[in-house]
Backbone as JSON, one array per atom type, in Angstrom:
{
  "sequence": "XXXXXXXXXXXXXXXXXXXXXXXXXXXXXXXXXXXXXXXXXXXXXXXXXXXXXXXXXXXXXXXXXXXXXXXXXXXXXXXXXXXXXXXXXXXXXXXXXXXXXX",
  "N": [[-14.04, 17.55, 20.48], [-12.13, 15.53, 19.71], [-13.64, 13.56, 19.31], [-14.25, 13.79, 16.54], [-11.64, 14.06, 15.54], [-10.84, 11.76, 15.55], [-12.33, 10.68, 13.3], [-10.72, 11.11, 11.11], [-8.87, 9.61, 8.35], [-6.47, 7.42, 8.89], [-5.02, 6.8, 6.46], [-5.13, 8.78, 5.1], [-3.79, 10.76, 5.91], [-1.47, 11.72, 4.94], [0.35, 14.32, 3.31], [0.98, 13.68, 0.62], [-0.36, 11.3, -0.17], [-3.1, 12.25, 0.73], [-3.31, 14.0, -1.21], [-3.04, 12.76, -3.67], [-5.24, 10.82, -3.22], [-7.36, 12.51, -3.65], [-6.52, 13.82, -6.64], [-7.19, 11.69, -7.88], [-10.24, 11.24, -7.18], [-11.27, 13.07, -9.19], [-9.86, 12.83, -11.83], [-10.24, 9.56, -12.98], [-8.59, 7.96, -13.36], [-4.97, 8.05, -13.39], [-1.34, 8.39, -14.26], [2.09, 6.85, -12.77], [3.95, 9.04, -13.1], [2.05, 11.18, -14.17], [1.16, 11.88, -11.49], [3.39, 12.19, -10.27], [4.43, 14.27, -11.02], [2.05, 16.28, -10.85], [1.82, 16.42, -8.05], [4.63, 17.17, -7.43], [6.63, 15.26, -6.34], [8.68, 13.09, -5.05], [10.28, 10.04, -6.55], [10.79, 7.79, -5.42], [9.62, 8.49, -2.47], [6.39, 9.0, -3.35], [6.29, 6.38, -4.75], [6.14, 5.28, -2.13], [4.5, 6.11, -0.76], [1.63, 5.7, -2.76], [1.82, 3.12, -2.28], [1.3, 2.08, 0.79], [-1.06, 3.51, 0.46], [-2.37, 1.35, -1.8], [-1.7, -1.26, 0.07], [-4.02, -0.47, 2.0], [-6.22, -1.0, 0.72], [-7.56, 1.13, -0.82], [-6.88, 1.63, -3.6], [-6.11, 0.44, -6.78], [-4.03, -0.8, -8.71], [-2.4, -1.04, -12.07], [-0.32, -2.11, -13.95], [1.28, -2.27, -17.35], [2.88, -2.0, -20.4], [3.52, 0.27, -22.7], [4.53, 0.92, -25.56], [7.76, -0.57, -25.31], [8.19, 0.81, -23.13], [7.52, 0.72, -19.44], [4.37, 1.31, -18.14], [2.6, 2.58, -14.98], [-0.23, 2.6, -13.83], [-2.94, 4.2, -11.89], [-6.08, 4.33, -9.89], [-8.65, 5.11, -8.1], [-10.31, 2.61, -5.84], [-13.78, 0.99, -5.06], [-14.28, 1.31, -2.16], [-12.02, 3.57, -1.51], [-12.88, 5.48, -2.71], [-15.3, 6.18, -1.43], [-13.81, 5.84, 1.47], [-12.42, 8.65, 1.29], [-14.71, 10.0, 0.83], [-15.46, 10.11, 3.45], [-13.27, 11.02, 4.81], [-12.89, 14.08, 4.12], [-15.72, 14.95, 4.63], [-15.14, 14.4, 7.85], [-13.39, 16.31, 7.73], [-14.55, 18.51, 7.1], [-16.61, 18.77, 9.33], [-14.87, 19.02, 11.29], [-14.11, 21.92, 10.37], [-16.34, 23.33, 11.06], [-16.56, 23.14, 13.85], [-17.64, 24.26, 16.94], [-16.13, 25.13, 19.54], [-17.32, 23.74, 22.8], [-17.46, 26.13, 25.66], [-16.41, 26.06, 28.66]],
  "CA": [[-13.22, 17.63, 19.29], [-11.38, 14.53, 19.63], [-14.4, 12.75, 18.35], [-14.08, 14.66, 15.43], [-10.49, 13.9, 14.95], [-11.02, 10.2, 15.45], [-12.66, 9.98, 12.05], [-10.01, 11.17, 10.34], [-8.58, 8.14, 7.94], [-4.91, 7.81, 9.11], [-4.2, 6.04, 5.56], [-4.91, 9.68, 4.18], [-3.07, 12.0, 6.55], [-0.24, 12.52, 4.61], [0.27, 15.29, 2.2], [1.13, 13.04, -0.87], [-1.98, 10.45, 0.22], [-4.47, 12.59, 0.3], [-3.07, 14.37, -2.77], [-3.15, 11.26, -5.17], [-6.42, 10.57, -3.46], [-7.87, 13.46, -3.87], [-6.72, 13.6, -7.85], [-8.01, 10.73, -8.8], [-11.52, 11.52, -7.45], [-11.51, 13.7, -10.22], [-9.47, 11.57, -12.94], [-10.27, 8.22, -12.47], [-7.09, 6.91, -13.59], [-3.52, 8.72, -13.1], [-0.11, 6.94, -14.35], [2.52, 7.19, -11.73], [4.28, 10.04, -13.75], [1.46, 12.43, -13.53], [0.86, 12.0, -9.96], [4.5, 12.94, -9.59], [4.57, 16.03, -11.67], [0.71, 17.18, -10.15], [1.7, 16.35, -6.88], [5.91, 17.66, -7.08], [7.09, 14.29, -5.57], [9.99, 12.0, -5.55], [9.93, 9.11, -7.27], [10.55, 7.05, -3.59], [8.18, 9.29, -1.6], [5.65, 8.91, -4.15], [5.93, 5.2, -4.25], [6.11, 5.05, -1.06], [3.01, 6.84, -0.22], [1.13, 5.11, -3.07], [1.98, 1.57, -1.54], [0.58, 2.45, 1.49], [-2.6, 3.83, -0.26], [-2.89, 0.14, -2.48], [-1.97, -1.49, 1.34], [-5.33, 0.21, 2.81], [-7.3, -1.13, -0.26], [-8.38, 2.06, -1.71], [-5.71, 1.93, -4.79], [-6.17, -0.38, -7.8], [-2.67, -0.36, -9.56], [-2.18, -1.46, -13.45], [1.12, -1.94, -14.58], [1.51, -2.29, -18.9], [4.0, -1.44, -21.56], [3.28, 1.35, -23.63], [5.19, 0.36, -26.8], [8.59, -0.87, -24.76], [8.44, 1.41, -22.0], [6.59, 0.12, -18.83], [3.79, 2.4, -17.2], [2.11, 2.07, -14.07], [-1.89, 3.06, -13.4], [-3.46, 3.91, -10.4], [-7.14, 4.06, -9.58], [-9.54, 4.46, -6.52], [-11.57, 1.09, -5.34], [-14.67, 1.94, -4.89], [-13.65, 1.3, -0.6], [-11.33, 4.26, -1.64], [-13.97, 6.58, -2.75], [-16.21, 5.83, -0.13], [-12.75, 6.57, 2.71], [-12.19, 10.13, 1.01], [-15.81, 11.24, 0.91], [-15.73, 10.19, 4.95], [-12.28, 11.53, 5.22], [-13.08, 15.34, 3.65], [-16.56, 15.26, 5.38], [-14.84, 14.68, 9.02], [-12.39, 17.47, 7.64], [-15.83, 19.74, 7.63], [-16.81, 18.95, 10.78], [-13.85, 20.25, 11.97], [-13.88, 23.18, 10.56], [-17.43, 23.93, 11.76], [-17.15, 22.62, 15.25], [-17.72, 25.6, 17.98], [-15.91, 24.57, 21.07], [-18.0, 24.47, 24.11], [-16.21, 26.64, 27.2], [-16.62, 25.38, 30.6]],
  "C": [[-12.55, 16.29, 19.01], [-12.23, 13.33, 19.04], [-14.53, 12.68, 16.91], [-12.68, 14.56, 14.91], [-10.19, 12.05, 14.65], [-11.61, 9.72, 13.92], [-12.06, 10.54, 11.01], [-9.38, 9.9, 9.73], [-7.38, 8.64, 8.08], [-4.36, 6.99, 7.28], [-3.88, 7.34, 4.62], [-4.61, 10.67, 5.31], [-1.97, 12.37, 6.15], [-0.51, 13.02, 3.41], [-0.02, 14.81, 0.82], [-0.52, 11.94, -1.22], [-3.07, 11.09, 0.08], [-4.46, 13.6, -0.73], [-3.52, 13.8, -3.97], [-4.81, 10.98, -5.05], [-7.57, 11.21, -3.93], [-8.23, 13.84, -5.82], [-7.36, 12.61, -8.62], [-9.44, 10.84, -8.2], [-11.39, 12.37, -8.74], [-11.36, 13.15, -11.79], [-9.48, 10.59, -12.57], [-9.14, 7.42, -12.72], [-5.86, 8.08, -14.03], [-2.24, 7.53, -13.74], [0.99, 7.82, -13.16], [3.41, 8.96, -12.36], [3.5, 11.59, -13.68], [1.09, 12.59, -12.33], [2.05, 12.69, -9.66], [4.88, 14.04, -9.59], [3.26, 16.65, -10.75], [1.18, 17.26, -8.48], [3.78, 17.09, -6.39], [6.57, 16.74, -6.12], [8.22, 13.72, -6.09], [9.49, 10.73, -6.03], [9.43, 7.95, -5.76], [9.78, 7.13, -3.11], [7.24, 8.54, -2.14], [5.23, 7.6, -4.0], [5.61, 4.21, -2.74], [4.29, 4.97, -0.57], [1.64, 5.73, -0.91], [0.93, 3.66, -2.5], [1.14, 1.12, -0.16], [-1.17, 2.6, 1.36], [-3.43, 1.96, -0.91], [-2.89, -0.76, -0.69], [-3.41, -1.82, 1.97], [-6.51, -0.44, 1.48], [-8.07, -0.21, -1.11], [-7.25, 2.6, -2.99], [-6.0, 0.47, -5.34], [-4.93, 0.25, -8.61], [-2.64, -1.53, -10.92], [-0.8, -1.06, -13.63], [0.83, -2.52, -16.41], [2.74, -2.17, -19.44], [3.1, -0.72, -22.37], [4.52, 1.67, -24.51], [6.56, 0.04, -25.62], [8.69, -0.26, -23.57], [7.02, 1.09, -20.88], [5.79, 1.32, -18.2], [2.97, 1.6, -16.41], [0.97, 3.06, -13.85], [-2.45, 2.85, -12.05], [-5.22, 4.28, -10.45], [-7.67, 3.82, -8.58], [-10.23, 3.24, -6.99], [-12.25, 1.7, -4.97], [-14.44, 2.22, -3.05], [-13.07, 3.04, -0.78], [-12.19, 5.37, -1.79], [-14.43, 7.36, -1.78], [-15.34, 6.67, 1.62], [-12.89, 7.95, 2.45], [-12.97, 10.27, 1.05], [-16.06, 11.26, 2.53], [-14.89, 10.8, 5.14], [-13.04, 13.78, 4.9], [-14.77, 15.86, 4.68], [-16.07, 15.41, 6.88], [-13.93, 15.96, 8.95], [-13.44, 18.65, 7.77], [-16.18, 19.97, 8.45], [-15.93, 19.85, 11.2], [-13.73, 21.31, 11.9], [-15.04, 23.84, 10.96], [-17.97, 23.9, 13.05], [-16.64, 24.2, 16.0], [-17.67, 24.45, 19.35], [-16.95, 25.17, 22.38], [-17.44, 25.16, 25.0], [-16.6, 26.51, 28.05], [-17.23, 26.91, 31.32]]
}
């Protein structure tokens, strides 16, 4: 089993991390606003977590103005992709591994 836990990506073991990462496989681009509402985060947390995520290289962040008010865009790298489809696959393993018993 522990082989099997080893390929877990520690950049996505937390709730909010593999939340965000998770949404944006689906939408390719999130602003920090709906990550916070989809995901029920703090603004802190949130950035927190994200920072971390850009950190690890699998976050492409856009900052703009949208008429005076600034927004911020997030986006997997393709690296990022690539982590979550290894991350969710070692999460299968796991749930299909049959312990041997001595």
């Amino acid at each position: 089993m522990k082989h099997l836990l080893d390929q877990l990506d520690k950049a996505l073991d937390h709730r909010l991390r593999l939340g965000a990462a998770a949404l944006l496989m689906v939408d390719e681009t999130l602003d920090f606003n709906a990550l916070k509402t989809l995901l029920d985060a703090t603004d802190g947390n949130l950035a927190t977590q994200l920072g971390t995520l850009e950190k690890a290289g699998y976050l492409t962040v856009t900052k703009r103005f949208k008429g005076k008010r600034p927004q911020t865009e997030y986006s997997l790298t393709a690296e990022g992709r690539l982590a979550v489809e290894r991350h969710l696959k070692a999460l299968e393993a796991i749930t299909k591994y049959t312990p041997k018993i001595r």
